[in-house]
KEROKOL-701299 format. One record per residue: y, x, z of N, C-alpha, C in turn; residue in three letters. Coordinates in steps of 0.1 Angstrom, whole numbers, padded with zeros to 4 digits, always signed. Layout:
REM residues N
YXZYXZYXZALA...
***
This chain:
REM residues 318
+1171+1101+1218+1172+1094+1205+1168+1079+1207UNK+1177+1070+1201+1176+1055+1205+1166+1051+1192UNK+1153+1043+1201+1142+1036+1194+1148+1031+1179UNK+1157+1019+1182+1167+1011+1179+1172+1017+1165UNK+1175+1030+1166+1183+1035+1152+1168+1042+1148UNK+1159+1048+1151+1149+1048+1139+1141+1039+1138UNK+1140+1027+1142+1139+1014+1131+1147+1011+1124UNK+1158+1012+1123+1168+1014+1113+1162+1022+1096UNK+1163+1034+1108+1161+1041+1101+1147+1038+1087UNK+1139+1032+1098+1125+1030+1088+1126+1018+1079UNK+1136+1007+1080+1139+0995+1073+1147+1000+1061UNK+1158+1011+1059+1164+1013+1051+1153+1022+1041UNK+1146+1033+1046+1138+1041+1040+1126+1031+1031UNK+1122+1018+1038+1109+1012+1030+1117+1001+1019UNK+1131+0996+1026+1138+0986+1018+1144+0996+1002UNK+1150+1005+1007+1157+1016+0994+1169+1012+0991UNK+1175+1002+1005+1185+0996+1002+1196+0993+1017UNK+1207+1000+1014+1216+0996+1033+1218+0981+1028UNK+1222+0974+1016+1227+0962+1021+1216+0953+1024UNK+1204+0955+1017+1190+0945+1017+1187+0947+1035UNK+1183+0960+1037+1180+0967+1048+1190+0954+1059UNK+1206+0961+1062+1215+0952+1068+1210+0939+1072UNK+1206+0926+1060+1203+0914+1061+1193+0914+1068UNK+1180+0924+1066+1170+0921+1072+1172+0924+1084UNK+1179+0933+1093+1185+0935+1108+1190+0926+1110UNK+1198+0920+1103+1210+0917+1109+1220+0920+1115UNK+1227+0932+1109+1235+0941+1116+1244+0942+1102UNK+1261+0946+1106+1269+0948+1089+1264+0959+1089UNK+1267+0958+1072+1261+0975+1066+1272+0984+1074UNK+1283+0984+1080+1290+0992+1078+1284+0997+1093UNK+1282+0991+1103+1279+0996+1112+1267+1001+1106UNK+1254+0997+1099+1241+1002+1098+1244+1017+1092UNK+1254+1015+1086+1257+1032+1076+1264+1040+1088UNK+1267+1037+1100+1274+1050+1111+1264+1048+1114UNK+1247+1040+1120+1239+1042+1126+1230+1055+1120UNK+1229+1054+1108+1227+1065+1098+1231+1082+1100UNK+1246+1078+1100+1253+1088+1101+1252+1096+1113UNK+1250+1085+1124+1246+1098+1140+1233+1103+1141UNK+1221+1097+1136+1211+1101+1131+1210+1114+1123UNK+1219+1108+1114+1216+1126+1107+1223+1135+1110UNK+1237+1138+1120+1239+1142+1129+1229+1148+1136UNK+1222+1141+1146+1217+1144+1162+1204+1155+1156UNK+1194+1151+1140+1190+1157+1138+1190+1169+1130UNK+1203+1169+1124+1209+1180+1117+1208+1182+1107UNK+1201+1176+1098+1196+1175+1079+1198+1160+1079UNK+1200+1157+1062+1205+1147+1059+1192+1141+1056UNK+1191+1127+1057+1178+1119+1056+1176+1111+1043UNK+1189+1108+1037+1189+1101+1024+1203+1108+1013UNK+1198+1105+1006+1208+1105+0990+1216+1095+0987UNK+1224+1090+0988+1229+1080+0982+1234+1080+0970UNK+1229+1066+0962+1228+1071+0950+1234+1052+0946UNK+1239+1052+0930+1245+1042+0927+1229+1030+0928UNK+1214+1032+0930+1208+1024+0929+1203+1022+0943UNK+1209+1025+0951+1206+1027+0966+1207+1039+0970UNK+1195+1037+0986+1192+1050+0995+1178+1057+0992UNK+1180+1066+0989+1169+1077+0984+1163+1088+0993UNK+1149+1087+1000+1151+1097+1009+1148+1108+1006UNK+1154+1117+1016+1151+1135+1010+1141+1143+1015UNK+1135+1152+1012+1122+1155+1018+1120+1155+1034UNK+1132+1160+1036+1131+1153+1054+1133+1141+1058UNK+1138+1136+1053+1136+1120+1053+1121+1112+1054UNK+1116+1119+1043+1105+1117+1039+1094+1120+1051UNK+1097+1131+1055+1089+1139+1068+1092+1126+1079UNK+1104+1129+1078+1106+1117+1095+1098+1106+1093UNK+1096+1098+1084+1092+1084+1074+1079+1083+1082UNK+1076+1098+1075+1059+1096+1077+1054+1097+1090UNK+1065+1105+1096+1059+1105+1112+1065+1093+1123UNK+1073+1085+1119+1075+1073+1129+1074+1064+1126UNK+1072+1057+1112+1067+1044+1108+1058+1040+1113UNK+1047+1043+1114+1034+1037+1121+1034+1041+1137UNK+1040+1049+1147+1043+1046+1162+1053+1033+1163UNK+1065+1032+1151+1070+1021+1156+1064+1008+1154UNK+1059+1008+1149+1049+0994+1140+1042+0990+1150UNK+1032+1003+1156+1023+0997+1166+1032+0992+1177UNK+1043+0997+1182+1052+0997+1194+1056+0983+1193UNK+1060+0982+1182+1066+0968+1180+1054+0955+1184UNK+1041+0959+1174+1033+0951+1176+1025+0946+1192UNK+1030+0959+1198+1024+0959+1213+1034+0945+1219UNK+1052+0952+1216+1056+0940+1219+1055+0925+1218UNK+1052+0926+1205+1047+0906+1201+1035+0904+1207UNK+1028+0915+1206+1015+0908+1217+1019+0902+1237UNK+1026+0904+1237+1035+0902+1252+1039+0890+1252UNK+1046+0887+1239+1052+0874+1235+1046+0862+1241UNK+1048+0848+1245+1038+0836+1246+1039+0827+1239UNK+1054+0827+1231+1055+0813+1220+1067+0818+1213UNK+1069+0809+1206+1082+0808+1199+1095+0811+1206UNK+1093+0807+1215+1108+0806+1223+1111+0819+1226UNK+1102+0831+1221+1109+0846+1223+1111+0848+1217UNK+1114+0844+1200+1109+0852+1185+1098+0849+1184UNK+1100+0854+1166+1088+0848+1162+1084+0864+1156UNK+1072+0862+1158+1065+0878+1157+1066+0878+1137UNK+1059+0893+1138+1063+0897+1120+1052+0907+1119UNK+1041+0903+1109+1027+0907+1105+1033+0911+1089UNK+1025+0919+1081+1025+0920+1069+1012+0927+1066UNK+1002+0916+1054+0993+0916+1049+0992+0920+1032UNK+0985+0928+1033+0985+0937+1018+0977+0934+1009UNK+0974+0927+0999+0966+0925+0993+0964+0932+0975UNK+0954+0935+0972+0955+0938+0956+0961+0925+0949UNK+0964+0928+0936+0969+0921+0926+0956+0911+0920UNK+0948+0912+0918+0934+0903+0916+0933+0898+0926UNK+0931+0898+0936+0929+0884+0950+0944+0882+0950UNK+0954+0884+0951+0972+0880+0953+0974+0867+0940UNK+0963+0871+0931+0962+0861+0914+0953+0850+0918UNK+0940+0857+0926+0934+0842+0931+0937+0835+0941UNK+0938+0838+0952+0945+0831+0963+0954+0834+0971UNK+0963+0841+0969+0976+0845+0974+0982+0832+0979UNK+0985+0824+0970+0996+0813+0975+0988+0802+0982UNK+0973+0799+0980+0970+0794+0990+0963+0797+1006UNK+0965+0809+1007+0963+0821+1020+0974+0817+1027UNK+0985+0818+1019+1004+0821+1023+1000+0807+1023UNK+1000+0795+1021+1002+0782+1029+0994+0781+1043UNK+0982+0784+1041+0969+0781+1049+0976+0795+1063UNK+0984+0801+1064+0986+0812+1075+1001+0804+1081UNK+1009+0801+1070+1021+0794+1075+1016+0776+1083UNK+1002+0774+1078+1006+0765+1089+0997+0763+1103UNK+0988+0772+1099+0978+0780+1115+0986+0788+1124UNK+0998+0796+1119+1005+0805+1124+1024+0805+1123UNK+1028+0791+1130+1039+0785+1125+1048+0794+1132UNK+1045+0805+1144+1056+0804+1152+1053+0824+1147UNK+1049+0825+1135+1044+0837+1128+1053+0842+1117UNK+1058+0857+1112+1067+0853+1098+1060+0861+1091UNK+1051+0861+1080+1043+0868+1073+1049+0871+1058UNK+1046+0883+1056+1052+0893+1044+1037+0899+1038UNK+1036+0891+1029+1028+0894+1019+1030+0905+1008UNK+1022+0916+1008+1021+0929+0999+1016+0931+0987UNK+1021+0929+0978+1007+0936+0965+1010+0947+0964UNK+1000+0951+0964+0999+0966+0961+0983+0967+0957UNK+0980+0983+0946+0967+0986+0941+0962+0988+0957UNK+0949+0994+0957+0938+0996+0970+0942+1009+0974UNK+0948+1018+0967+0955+1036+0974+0970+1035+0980UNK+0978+1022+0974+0987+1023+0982+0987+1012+0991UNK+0981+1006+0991+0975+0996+1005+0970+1004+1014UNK+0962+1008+1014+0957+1023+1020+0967+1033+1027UNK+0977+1037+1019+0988+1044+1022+0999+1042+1032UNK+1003+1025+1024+1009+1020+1037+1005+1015+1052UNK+0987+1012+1048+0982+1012+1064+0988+1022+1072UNK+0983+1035+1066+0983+1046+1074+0993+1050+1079UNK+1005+1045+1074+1022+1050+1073+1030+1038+1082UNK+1019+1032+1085+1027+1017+1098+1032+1005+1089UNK+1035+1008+1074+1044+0990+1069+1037+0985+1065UNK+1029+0982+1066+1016+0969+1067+1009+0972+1082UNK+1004+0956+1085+0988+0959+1096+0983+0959+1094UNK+0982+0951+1080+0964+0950+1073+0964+0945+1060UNK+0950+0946+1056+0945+0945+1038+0936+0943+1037UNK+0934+0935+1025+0920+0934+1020+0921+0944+1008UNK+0907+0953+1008+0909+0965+0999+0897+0962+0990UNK+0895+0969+0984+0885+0969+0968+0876+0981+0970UNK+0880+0989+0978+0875+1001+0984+0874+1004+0996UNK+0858+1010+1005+0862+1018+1017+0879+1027+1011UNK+0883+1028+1026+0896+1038+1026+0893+1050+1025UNK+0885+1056+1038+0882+1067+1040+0894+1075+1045UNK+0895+1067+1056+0911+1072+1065+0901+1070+1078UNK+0905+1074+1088+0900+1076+1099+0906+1067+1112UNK+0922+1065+1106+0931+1063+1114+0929+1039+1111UNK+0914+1038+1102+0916+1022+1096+0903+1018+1103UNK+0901+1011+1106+0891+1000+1106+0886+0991+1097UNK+0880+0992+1092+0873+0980+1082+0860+0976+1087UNK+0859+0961+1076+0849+0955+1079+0847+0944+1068UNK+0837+0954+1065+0836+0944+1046+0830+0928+1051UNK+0834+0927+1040+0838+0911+1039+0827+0902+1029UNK+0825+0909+1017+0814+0904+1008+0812+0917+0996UNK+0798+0912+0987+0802+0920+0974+0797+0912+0963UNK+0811+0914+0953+0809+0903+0943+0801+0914+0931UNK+0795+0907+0925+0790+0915+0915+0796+0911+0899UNK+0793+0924+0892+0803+0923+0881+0799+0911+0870UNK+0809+0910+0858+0800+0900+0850+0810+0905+0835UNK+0808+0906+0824+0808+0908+0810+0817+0898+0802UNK+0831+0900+0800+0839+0888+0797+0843+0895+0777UNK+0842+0884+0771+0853+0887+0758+0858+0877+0753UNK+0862+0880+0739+0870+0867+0738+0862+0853+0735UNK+0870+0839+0737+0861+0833+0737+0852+0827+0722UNK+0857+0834+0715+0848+0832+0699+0843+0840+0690UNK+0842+0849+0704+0834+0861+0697+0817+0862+0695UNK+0811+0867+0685+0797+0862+0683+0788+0871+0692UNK+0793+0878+0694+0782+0891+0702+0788+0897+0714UNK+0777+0905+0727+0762+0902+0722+0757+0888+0720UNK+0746+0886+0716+0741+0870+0718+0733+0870+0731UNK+0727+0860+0734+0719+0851+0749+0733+0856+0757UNK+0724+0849+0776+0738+0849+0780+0737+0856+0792UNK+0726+0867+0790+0733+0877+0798+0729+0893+0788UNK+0735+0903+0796+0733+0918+0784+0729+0927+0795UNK+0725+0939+0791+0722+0949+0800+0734+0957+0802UNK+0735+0958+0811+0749+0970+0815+0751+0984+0807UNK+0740+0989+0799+0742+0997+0789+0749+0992+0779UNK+0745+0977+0775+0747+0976+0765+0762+0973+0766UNK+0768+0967+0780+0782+0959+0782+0788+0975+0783UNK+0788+0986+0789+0795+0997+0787+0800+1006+0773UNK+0793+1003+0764+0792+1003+0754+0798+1006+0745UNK+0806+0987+0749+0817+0982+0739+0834+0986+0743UNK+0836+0984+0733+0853+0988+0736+0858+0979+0748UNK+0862+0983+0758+0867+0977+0768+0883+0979+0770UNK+0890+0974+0780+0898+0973+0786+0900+0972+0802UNK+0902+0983+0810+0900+0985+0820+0912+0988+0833UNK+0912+0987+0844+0922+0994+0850+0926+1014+0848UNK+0936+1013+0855+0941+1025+0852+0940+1036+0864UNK+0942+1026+0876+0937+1031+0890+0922+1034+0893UNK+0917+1053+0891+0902+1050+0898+0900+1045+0914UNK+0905+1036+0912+0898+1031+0925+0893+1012+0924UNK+0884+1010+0932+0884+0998+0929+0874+0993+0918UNK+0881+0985+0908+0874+0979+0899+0867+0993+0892UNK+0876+1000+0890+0878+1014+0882+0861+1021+0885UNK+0868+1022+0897+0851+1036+0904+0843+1023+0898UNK+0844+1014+0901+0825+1009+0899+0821+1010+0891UNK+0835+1004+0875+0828+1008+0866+0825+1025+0861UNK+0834+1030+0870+0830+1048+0858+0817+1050+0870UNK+0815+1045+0879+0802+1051+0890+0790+1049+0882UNK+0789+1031+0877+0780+1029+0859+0777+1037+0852UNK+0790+1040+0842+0788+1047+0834+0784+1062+0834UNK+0788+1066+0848+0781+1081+0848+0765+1074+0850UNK+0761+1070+0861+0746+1065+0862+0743+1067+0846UNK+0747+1057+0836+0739+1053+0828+0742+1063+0815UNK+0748+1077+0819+0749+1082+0811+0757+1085+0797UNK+0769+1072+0801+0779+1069+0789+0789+1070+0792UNK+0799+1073+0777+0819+1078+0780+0822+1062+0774UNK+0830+1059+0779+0835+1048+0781+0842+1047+0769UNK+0843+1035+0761+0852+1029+0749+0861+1026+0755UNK+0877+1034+0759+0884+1023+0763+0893+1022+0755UNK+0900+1008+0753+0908+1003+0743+0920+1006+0743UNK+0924+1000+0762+0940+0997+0769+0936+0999+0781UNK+0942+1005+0793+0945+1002+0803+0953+0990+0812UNK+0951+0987+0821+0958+0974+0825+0958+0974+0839UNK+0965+0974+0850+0962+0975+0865+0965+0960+0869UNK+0966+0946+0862+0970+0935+0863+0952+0925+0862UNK+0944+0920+0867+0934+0914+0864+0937+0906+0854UNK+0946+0897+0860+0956+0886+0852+0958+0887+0836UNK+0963+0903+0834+0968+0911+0823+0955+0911+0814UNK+0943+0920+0817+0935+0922+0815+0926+0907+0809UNK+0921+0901+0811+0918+0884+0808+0931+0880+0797UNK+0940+0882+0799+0953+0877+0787+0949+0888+0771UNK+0945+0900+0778+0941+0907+0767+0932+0907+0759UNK+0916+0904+0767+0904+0902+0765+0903+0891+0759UNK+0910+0877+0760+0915+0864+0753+0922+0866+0739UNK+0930+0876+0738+0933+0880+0722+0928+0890+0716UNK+0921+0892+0721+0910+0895+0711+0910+0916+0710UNK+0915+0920+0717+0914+0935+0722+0904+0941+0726UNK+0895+0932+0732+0882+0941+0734+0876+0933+0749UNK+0863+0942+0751+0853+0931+0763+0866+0935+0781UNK+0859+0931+0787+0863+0941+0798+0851+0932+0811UNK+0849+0945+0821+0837+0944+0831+0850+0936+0842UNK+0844+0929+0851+0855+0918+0862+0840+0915+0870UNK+0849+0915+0881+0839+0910+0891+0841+0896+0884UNK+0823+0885+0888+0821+0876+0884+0832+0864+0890UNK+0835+0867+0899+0849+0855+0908+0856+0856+0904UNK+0860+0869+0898+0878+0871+0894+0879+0863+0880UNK+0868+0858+0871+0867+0854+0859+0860+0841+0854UNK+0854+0840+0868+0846+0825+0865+0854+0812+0862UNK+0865+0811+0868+0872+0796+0860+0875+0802+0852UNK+0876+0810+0845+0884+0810+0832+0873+0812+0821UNK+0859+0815+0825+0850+0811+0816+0842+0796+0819UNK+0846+0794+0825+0839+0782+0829+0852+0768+0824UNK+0860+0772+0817+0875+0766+0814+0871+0765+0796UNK+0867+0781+0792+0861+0784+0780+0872+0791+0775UNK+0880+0796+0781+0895+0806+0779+0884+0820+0778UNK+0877+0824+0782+0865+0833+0778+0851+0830+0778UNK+0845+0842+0772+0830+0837+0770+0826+0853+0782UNK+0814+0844+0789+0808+0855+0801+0797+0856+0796UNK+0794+0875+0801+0777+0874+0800+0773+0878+0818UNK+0761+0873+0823+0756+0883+0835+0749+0896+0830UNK+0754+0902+0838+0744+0917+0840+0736+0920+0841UNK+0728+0927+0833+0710+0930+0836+0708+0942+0843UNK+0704+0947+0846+0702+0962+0850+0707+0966+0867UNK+0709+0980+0864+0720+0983+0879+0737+0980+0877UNK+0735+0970+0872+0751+0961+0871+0760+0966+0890UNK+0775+0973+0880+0786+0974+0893+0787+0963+0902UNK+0788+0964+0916+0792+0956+0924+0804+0962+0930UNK+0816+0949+0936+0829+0953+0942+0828+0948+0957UNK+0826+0958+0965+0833+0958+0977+0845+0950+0981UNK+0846+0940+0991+0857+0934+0995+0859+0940+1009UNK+0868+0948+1014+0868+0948+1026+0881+0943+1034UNK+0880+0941+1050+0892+0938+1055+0899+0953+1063UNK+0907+0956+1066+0910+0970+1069+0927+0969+1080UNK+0922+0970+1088+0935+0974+1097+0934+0986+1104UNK+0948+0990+1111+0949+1002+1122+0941+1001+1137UNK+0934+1014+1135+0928+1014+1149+0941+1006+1162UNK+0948+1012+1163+0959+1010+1177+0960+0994+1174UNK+0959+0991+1162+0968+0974+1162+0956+0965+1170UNK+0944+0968+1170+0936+0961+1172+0942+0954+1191UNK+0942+0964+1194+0949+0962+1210+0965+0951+1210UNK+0968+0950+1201+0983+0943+1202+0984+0930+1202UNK+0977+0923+1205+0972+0910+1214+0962+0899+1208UNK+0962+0890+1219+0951+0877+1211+0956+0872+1200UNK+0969+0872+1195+0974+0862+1185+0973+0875+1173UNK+0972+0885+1174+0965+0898+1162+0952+0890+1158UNK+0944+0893+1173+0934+0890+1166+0924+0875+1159UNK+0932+0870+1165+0932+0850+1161+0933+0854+1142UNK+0949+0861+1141+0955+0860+1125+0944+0866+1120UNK+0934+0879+1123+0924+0886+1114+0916+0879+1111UNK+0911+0873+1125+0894+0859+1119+0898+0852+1114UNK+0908+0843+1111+0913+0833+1105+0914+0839+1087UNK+0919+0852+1084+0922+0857+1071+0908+0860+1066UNK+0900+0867+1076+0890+0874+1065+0877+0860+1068UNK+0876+0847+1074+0872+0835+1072+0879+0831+1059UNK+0890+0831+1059+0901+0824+1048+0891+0835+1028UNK+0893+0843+1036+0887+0853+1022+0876+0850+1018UNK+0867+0852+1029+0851+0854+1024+0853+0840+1016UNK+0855+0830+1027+0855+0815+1020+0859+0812+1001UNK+0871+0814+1003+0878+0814+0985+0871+0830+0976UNK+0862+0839+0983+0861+0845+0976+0838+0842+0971UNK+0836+0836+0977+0821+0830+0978+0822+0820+0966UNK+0807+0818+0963+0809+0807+0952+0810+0795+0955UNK+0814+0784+0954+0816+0769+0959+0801+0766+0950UNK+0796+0755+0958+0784+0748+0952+0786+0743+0937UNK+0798+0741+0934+0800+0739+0916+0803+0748+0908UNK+0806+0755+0916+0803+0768+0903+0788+0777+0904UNK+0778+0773+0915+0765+0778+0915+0759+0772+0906UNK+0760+0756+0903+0756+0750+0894+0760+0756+0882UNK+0775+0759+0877+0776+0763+0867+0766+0776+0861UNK+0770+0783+0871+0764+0800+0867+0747+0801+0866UNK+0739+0789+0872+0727+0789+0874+0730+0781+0855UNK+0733+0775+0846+0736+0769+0837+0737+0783+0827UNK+0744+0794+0832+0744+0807+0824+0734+0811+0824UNK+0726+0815+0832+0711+0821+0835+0700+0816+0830UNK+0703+0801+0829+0690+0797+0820+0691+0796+0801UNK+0702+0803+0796+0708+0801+0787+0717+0792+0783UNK+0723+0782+0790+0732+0775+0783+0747+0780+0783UNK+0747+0786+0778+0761+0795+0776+0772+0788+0775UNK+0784+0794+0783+0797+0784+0786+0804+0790+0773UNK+0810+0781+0764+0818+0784+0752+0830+0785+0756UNK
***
């Protein structure tokens, strides 16, 4: 069985598409669709559905998916590690990020890697922290920054920081008053929360079991972005790590409280495949460089410590 046609194979399967698929090879679809065809041939069951919105795989499809996506990934990555410049090709990384850091620094990550790593072609991922997770495991990403240990065997992590939560509502709302609350009291209120337990989610329901409370929730939202747009009209509080919210209270687009008590804290971790670690010096160059690039934009800059020390002594940001 040629390497060659099940990367094919795994381009069409992650794309959901022979003509998208095609472009990204560089091969015509017509030939990509016989590549297909001797494949499902040589192995005897059919591997996709075709359907008027694409390629749809079928449960053996699905089976194949899961078992050679991640040998070829590493295979491939072994190859770019061999590489010495541009003049072979240019290697192909893909980095996974949640939707809350993809909101804060996504587009300046994606400049700051395009020009450390010019002879590099990077494919940036959003995805929640379980299918980040998923696709580690499954080979179409090498790596992520997650919101959660994985608890995969087959990942390496290496937390990165932990931000701690902070109490956002709208910004002309009267209560609570001073400018921090106790975490009983912030679980309390009617919130607006994610919908994925994972992540923002666990910390806060890990809280509310601690503290003995059922959650007010309003709305669900799996968007940080989303959530702050809602909490701004006036729908209800919602718990955010303190970074994911601080310009926009410190803007006065919301009003923040700090946390008193055993206030949630979020995990930032960085998370790659065991095997990739081996796939050369220019792997491991792009990891220190990203999870430097993270901690950094995800740390407080010295003006917003001034500000937040300005929260603590009471001067509350309107």
């Amino acid at each position: 069985m040629e390497i060659r046609r099940l990367s094919y194979f795994v381009r069409i399967a992650e794309d959901g598409s022979l003509t998208r698929a095609a472009g990204m090879v560089r091969v015509a679809q017509s030939a990509l669709s016989r590549q297909m065809r001797l494949l499902e041939e040589e192995l005897g069951v059919p591997l996709f559905e075709r359907t008027a919105r694409g390629m749809r795989l079928t449960s053996d499809g699905e089976r194949l998916h899961a078992s050679v996506a991640a040998p070829l990934r590493e295979l491939e990555l072994a190859i770019q590690g061999l590489r010495s410049g541009p003049s072979r090709g240019a290697a192909h990384l893909a980095l996974g990020l949640p939707p809350s850091i993809a909101d804060l620094m996504g587009r300046s990550l994606a400049l700051q890697l395009r020009s450390a790593f010019p002879d590099i072609c990077f494919r940036l991922v959003e995805g929640p922290t379980g299918g980040l997770v998923d696709w580690l495991g499954r080979g179409m990403i090498d790596f992520a920054v997650l919101e959660e240990v994985s608890r995969n065997d087959l990942l390496i992590e290496q937390k990165l920081l932990s931000l701690p939560f902070m109490l956002v509502g709208p910004p002309d709302i009267e209560a609570p008053s001073g400018a921090s609350v106790g975490i009983e009291e912030a679980l309390a209120l009617p919130l607006i929360v994610p919908s994925h337990h994972l992540g923002i989610r666990a910390a806060i329901n890990d809280a509310a079991q601690r503290s003995g409370l059922s959650l007010d929730i309003q709305m669900e939202a799996d968007s940080t972005r989303l959530i702050k747009e809602l909490v701004q009209s006036g729908i209800g509080y919602a718990l955010l790590p303190e970074r994911y919210v601080f310009e926009a209270v410190a803007a006065g687009q919301l009003r923040g409280w700090l946390l008193n008590g055993a206030a949630p804290v979020l995990d930032i971790l960085f998370s790659s495949r065991k095997a990739s670690q081996n796939a050369g010096r220019q792997f491991v160059s792009v990891v220190e460089f990203i999870t430097r690039g993270i901690e950094g934009a995800l740390a407080m800059t010295d003006s917003s410590k001034s500000s937040h020390e300005r929260i603590t002594s009471g001067d509350e940001l309107k």
